[in-house]
TORSEVO-979357 format. One record per residue (C-alpha): x, y, z. Coordinates in nm, 2 decimals. Layout:
BEGIN
       px       py       pz
        X        Y        Z
...
This chain:
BEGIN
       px       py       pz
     4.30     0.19     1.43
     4.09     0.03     1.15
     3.82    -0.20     1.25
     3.85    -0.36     0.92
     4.06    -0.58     0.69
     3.98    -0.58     0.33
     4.01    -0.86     0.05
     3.84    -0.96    -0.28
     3.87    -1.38    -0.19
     3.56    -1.54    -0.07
     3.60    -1.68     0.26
     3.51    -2.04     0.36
     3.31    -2.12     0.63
     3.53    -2.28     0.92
     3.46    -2.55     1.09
     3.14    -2.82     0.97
     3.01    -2.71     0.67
     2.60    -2.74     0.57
     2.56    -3.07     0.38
     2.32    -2.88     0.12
     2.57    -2.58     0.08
     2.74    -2.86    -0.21
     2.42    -2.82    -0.41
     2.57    -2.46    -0.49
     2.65    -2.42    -0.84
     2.83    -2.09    -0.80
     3.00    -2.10    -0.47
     3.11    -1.77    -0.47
     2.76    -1.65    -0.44
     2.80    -1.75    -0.06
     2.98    -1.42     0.09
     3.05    -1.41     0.44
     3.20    -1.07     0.45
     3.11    -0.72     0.44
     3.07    -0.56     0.10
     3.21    -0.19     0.16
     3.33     0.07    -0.14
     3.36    -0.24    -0.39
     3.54    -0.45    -0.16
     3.49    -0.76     0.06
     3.57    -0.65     0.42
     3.60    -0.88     0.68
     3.63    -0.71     1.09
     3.94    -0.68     1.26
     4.05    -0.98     1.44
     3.82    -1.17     1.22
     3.51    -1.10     1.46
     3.23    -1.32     1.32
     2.89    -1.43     1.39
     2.72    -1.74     1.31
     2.41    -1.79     1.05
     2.22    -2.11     1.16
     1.99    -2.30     0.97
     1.63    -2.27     1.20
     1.51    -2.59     1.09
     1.83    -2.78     1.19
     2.06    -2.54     1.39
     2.31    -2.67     1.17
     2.57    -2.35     1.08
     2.53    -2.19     0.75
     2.85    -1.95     0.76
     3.01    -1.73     0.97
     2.98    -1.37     0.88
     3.18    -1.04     1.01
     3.08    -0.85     1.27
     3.11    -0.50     1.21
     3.00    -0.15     1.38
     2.99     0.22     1.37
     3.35     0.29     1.24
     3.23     0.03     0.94
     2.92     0.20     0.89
     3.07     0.51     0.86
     3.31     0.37     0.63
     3.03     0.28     0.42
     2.85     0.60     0.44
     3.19     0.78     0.32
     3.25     0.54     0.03
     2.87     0.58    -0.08
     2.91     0.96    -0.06
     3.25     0.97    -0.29
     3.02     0.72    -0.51
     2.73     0.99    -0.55
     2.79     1.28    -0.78
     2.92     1.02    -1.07
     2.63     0.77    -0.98
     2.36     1.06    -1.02
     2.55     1.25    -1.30
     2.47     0.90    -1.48
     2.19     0.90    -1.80
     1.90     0.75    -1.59
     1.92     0.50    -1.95
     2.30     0.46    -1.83
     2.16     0.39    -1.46
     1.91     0.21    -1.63
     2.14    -0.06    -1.80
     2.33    -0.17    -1.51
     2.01    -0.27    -1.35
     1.88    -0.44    -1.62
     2.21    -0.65    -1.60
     2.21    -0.68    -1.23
     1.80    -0.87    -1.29
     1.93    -1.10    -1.53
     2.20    -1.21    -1.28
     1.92    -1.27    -1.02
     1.71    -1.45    -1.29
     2.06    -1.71    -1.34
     2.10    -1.75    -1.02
     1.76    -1.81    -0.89
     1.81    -2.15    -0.75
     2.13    -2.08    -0.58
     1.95    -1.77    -0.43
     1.65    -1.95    -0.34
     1.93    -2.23    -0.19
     2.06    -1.99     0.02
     1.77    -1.81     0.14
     1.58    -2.12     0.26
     1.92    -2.25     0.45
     1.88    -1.85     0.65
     1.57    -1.83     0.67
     1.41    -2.13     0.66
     1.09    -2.11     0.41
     1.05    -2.36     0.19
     1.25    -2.38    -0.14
     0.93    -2.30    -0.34
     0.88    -2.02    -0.14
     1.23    -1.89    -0.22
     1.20    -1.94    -0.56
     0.89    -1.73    -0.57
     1.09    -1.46    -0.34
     1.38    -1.46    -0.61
     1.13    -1.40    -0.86
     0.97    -1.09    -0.67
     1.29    -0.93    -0.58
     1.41    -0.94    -0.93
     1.09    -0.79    -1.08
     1.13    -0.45    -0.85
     1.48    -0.43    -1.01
     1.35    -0.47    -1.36
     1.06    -0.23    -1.25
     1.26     0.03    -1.18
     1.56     0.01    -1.48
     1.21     0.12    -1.67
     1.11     0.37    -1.42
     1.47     0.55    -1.40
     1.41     0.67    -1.76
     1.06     0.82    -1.70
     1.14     1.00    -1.35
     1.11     1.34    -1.48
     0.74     1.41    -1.62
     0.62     1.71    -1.44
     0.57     2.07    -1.61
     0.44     2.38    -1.45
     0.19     2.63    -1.67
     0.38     2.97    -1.56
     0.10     3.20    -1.39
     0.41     3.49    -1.44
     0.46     3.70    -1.71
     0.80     3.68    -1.90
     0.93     3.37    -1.71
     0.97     2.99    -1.80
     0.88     2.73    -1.54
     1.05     2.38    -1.47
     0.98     2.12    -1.21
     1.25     1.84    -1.20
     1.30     1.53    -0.94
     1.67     1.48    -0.84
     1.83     1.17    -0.62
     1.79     1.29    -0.25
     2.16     1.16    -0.16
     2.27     0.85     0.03
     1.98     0.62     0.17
     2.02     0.41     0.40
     1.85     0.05     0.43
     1.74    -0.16     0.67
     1.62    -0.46     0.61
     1.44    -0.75     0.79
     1.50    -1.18     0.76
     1.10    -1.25     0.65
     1.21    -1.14     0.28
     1.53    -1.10     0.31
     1.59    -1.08    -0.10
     1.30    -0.86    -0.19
     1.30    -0.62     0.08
     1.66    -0.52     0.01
     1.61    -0.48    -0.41
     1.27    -0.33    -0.33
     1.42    -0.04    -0.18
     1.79    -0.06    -0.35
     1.68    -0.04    -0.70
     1.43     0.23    -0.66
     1.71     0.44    -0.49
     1.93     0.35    -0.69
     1.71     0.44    -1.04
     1.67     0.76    -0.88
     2.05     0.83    -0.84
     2.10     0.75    -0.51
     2.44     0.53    -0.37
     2.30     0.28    -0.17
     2.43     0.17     0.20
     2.24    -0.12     0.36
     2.24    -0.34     0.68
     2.09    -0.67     0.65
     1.95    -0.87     0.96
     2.20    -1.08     1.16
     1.97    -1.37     1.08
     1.96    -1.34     0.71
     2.26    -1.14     0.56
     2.36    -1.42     0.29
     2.09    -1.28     0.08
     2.17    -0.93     0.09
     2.57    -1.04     0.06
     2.49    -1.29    -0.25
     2.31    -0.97    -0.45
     2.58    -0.75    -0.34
     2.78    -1.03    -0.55
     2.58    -1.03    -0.86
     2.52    -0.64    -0.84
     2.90    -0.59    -0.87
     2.93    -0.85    -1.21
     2.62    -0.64    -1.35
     2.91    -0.37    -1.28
     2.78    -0.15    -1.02
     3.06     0.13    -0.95
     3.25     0.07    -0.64
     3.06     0.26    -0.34
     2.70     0.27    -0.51
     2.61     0.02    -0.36
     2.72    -0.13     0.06
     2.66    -0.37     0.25
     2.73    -0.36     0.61
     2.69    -0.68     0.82
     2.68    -0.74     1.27
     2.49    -0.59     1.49
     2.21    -0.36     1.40
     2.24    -0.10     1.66
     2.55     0.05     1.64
     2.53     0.05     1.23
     2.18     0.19     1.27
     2.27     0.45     1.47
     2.58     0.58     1.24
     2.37     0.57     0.94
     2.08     0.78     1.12
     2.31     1.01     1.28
     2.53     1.10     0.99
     2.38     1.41     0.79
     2.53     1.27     0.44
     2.22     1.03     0.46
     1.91     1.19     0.33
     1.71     0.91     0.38
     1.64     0.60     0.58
     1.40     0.30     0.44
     1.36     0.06     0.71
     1.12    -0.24     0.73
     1.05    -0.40     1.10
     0.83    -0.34     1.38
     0.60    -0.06     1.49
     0.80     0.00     1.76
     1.15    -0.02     1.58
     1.05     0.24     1.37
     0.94     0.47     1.59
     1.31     0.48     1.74
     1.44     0.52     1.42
     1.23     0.81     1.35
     1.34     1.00     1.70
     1.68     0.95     1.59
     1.66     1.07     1.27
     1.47     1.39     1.35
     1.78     1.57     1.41
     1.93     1.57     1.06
     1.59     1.61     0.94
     1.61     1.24     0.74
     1.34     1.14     0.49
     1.16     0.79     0.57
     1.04     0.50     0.43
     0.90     0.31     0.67
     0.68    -0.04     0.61
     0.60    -0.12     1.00
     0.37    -0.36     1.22
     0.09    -0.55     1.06
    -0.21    -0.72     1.18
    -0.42    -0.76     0.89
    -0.84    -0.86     0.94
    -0.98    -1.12     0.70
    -1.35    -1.05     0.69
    -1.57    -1.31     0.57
    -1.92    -1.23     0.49
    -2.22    -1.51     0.54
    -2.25    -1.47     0.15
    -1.90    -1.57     0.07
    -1.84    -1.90    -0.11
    -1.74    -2.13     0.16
    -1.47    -2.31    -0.04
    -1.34    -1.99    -0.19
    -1.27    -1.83     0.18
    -1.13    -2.09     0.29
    -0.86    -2.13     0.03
    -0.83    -1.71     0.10
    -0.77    -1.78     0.46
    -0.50    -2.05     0.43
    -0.28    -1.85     0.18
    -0.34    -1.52     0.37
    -0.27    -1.71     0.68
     0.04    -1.93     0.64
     0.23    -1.81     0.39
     0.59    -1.79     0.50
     0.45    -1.99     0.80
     0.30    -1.67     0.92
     0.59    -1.45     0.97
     0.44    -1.18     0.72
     0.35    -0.85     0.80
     0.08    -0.92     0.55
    -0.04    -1.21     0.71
    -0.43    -1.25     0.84
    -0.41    -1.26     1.18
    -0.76    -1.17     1.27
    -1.02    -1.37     1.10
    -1.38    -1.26     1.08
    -1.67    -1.47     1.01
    -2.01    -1.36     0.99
    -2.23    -1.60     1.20
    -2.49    -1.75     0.92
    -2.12    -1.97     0.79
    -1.90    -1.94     1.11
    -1.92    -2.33     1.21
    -1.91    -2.48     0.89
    -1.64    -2.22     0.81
    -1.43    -2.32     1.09
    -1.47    -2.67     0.99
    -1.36    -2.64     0.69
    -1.09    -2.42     0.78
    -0.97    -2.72     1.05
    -0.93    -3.00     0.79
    -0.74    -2.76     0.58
    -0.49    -2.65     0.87
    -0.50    -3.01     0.99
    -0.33    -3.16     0.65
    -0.03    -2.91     0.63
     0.29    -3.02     0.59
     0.51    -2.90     0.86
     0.94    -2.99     0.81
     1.30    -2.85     0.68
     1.23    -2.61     0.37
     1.46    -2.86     0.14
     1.20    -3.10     0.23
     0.97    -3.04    -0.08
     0.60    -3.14     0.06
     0.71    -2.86     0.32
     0.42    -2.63     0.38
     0.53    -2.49     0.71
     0.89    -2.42     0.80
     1.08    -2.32     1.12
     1.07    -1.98     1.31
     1.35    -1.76     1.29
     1.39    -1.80     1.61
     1.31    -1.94     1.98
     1.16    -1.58     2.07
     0.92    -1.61     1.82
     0.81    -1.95     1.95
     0.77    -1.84     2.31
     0.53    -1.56     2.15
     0.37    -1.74     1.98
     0.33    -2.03     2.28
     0.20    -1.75     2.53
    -0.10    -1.60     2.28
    -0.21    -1.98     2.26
    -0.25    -2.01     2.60
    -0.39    -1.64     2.68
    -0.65    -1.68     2.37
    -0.74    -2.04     2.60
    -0.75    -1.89     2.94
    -0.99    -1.58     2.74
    -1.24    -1.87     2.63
    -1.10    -1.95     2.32
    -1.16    -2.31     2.23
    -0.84    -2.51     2.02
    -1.00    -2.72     1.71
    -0.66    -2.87     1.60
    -0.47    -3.09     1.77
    -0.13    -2.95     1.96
     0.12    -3.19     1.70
     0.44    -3.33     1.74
     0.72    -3.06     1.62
     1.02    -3.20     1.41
     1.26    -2.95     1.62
     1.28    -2.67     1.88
     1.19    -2.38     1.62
     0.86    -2.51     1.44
     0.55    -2.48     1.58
     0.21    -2.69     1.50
    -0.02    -2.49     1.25
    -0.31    -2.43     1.55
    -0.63    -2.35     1.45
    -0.85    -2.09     1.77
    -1.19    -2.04     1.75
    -1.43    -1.85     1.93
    -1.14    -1.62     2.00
    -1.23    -1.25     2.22
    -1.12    -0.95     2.09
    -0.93    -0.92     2.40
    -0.73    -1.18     2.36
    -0.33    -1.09     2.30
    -0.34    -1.28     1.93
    -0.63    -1.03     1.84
    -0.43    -0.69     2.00
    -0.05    -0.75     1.90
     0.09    -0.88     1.57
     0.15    -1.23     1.56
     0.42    -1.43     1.32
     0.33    -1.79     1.36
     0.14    -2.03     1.20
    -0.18    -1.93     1.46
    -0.53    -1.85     1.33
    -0.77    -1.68     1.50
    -1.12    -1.65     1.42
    -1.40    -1.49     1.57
    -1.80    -1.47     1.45
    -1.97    -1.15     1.40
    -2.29    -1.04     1.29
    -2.33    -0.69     1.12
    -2.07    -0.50     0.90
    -2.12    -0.18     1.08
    -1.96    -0.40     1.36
    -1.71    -0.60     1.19
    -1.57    -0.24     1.03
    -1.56    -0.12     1.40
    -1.37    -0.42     1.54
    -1.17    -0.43     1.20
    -1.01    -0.08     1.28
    -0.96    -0.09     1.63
    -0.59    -0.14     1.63
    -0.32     0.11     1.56
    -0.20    -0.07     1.23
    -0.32    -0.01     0.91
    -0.13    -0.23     0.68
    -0.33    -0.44     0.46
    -0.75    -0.60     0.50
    -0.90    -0.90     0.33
    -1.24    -0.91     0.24
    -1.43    -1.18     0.13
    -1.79    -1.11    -0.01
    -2.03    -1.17    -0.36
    -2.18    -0.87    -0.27
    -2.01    -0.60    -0.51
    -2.20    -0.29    -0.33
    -2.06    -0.39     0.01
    -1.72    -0.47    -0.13
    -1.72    -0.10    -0.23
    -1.78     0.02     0.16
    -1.55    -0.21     0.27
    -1.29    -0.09     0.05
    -1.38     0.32     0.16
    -1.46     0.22     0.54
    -1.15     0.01     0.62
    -0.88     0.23     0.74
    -0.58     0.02     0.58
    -0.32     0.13     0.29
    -0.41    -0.23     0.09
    -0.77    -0.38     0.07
    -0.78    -0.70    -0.10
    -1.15    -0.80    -0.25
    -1.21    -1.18    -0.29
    -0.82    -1.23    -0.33
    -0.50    -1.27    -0.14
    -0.20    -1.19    -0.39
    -0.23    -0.83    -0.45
     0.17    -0.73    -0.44
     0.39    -0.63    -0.72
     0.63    -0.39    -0.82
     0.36    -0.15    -0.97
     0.16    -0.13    -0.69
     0.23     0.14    -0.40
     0.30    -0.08    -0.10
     0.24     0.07     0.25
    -0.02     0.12     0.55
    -0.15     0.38     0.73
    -0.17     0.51     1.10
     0.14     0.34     1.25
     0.20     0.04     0.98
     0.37     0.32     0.81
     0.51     0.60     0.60
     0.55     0.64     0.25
     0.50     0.41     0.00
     0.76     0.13    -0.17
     0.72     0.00    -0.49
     0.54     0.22    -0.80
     0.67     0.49    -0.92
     0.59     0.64    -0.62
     0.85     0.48    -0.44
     1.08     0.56    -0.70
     0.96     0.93    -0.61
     1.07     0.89    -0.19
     1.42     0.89    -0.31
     1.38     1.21    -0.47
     1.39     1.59    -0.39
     1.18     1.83    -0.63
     1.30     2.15    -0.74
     1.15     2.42    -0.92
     1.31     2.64    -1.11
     1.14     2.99    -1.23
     1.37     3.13    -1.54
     1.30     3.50    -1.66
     1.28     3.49    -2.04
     1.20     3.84    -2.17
């Protein structure tokens, strides 16, 4: 039997509906079904789940539930999708991209709308999300055209040499609720500029943002099947799209430890991967620093997204000649953020996803205490079950849990240190290799830091150093691959040589 029930009409939320879903100027940009081979599929039996607003627990919408058979559905329409999508003029490719951006661009506020009632940042936060995601989409409507650009000198007599990138197949994309917009078109257009059909699975927490740009991508006239989006439960859809051998390639970004049973499973079809994993990114700042400077470098490495950010700072160094007047400074700052409902627009500091993120969060606070840590800000009143007080630890051991394991809240911990030898030591103990901050006037030492620390990203006196030009990844087990750049246009390709006699 089917699992599934297709129609083109959008489907109302049942039931209360969000006060601020109103504000919508384009309704229809609020999907709550699947998006399989061109059409909106809902589950058989209408099996739904609900998408809550964190900082209210007021219902969003109610979105299907589907599973394997779905998935494979998916898979089957993105693999009837592929030779025409591929055979495409990369300018043809190209065009439909460029259209699908300009959508985004249109619709920004609804997007950013939507994404703040999923996910729960604040509205300008969205807004610069919206931004970001479209810019990889534009990106790579350039990049399609300039994929092949690789010749081969022949070193034979007689015979003609040709090295040529083609679309690796069907890619798979799995996506997480921390950037729910950008994630999905930072992968999806490069695979798609490539010549790749596209099948995706959104978070359970945040789908509305993958199902809105589903929306848009099928005005800007995407094919039917080049592009799927499979919502409900991320197991069983995982699964199909890692066992099935028509997918060539999986880009997933989550946890350390998400990935690595993702890359067991695909090991028997022999899958390429993408995969941006764990962060738990060092700010090092040096006694020569400018004091104001750093601190403004720690708050917007820090709290951005209200910490939930693989690139956040979650380990901040200060060298002991400015550590107490840099943790002073550092309090007063923390102290006066603005913590509420992402509508709210002095909003600093939104919700958690969710309440197992707060209990984390709540149990490195008191193991960092019970370690010797000492609390500077005060433990504030919360405006509901899902935010949690900006918290400022000091004096914090390096074997504390907050300074060992990744840590998505609005927490900073900050330790003094004394030599760089010894700050690049502590720096690098830890099996991620994401991103490091470093915070010096010293352009010689900036230099070393930027050979010695064993990270994919180093940012030098700076915090916003992501783009859709830049190569985006980590090393050791924050990673493989690379998205953004061309070169993560390049993961969605195969190269083959060809070696042509011509006497």
């Amino acid at each position: 039997m089917n699992a599934m029930t297709q129609t083109t009409a959008p489907v109302s939320v049942k039931g209360d509906t969000h006060p601020a879903l109103s504000q919508l100027r384009d309704p229809r940009l609020l999907r709550e079904m699947a998006y399989i081979d061109g059409r909106w599929t809902a589950a058989a039996g209408d099996a739904r789940f609900k998408v809550n607003d964190p900082a209210t627990g007021l219902a969003v919408a109610r979105v299907s539930r589907l599973g394997a058979e779905a998935a494979s559905q998916a898979v089957d329409a993105a693999a009837r999708a592929l030779p025409d999508w591929k055979a495409l003029l990369p300018q043809e490719r190209a065009e439909r991209l460029r259209a699908w951006h300009a959508l985004i661009l249109d619709a920004l506020e609804d997007l950013a709308l939507i994404m703040t009632l999923e996910q729960g940042k604040s509205l300008a936060e969205s807004r610069g999300e919206i931004a970001y995601a479209a810019s990889f989409v534009e990106w790579y409507s350039e990049e399609a055209k300039r994929l092949n650009v690789e010749s081969v000198t022949s070193h034979l007599h007689g015979a003609e040499m040709l090295v040529r990138r083609e679309a690796l197949g069907v890619a798979a994309l799995l996506t997480p609720w921390n950037f729910p917009s950008a994630m999905l078109t930072r992968k999806a257009a490069a695979a798609l500029a490539a010549g790749c059909t596209v099948v995706a699975h959104p978070s359970s927490y945040t789908p509305l943002s993958a199902l809105a740009l589903a929306e848009l991508a099928e005005r800007a006239g995407l094919p039917c099947g080049v592009l799927n989006i499979v919502t409900g439960d991320a197991e069983p859809i995982a699964n199909r799209f890692c066992d099935d051998e028509r997918v060539r390639v999986v880009s997933f970004t989550g946890s350390t430890e998400i990935g690595r049973k993702i890359t067991m499973r695909c090991a028997s079809t022999m899958k390429r991967l993408v995969m941006e994993l764990g962060g738990h990114a060092p700010l090092i700042v040096f006694d020569d620093a400018d004091l104001d400077k750093a601190v403004e470098i720690a708050m917007a490495a820090k709290f951005a997204t209200s910490g939930q950010d693989c690139l956040a700072a979650n380990r901040i160094y200060v060298q002991r000649g400015i550590y107490p007047a840099f943790c002073d400074a550092f309090d007063q700052r923390i102290a006066g953020l603005k913590v509420g409902p992402g509508l709210e627009t002095a909003t600093e500091i939104g919700p958690l996803m969710h309440a197992n993120a707060v209990a984390k969060a709540q149990a490195q606070v008191a193991d960092a205490l019970k370690h010797g840590a000492r609390r500077m800000t005060a433990d504030g009143g919360a405006p509901g079950p899902l935010f949690v007080t900006p918290t400022l630890l000091v004096d914090v051991p390096d074997d504390a849990l907050i300074m060992r394991e990744e840590t998505f809240a609005p927490i900073a911990a900050v330790t003094p240190f004394d030599s760089e030898d010894e700050v690049v030591a502590r720096a690098n103990a830890t099996e991620y290799g994401l991103v490091a901050y470093v915070v010096t006037e010293n352009g010689a030492r900036a230099l070393r830091l930027g050979r010695s620390l064993e990270y994919g990203m180093v940012a030098i006196n700076r915090v916003k150093i992501t783009g859709a030009p830049i190569p985006f990844g980590g090393m050791k087990q924050s990673g493989l691959g690379r998205e953004g750049s061309r070169h993560g246009l390049e993961a969605f390709t195969d190269l083959k040589y060809l070696c042509i006699d011509v006497q």
